[in-house]
C-alpha positions as CSV (number, residue, x, y, z in Angstrom):
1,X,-19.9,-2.6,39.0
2,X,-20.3,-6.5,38.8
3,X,-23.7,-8.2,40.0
4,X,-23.5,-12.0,40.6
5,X,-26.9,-13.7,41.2
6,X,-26.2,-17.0,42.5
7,X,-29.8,-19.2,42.8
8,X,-30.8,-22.5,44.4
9,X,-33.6,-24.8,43.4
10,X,-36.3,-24.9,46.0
11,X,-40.2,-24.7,45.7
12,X,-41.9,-21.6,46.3
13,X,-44.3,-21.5,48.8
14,X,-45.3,-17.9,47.8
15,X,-46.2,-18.8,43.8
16,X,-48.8,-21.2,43.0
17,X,-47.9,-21.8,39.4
18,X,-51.6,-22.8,38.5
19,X,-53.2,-19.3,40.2
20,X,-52.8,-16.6,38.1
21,X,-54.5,-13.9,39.8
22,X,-53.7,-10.5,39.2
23,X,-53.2,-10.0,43.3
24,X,-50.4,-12.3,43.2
25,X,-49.1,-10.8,40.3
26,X,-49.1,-7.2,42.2
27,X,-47.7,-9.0,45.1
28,X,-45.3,-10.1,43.5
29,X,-44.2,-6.9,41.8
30,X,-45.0,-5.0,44.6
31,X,-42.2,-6.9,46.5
32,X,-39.5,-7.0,43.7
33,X,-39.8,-3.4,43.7
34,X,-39.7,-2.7,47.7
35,X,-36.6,-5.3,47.6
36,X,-35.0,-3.2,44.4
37,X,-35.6,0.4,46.3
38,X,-33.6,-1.7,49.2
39,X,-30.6,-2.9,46.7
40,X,-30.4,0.9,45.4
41,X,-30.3,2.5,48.8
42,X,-27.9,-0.1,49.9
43,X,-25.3,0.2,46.7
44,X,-25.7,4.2,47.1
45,X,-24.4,3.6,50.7
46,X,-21.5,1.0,49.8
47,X,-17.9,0.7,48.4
48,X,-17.9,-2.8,48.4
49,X,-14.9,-4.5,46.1
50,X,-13.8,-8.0,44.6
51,X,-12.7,-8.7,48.7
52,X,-15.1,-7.6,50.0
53,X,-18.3,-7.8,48.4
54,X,-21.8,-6.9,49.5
55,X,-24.0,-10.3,49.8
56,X,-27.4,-9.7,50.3
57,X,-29.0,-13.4,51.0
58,X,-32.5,-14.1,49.6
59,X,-33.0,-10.4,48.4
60,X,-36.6,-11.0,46.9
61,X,-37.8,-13.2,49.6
62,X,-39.1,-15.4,47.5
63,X,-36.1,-18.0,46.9
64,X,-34.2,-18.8,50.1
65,X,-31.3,-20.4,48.3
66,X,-30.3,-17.2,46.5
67,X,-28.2,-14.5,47.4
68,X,-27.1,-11.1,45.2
69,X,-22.8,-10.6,45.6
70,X,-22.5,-7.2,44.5
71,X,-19.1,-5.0,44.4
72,X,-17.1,-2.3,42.4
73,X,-14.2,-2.6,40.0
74,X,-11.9,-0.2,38.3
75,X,-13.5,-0.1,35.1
């Protein structure tokens, strides 16, 4: 299996670098793992390949400019 993370350059509206709270910290967390749980559910339910890969746009929801190309190979 190949993941390809391909990433913009955009402020985040979400991440105030000078707060360092612990809530946004849990947010943040909190949301990365929601979006992984998604990732894994969809990969279980996929056979992508090289052709046609599985692009899931701004999977974190915290960087619009990214996206997550995922697919299978032989090896």
């Amino acid at each position: 299996m190949v993941l390809l993370l391909a990433t913009g350059c955009q402020v985040n509206p979400y991440f105030d670098a000078d707060d360092e709270s612990l809530d946004t910290t849990e947010n943040l967390l909190r949301t990365q793992k929601e979006a992984d749980a998604l990732i894994e559910k969809e990969l279980a339910n996929a056979k992508n390949t090289f052709d046609e890969p599985l692009v899931l746009e701004n999977p974190y929801r915290i960087s619009p400019l990214s996206a997550l190309i995922v697919f299978q190979t032989e090896d």
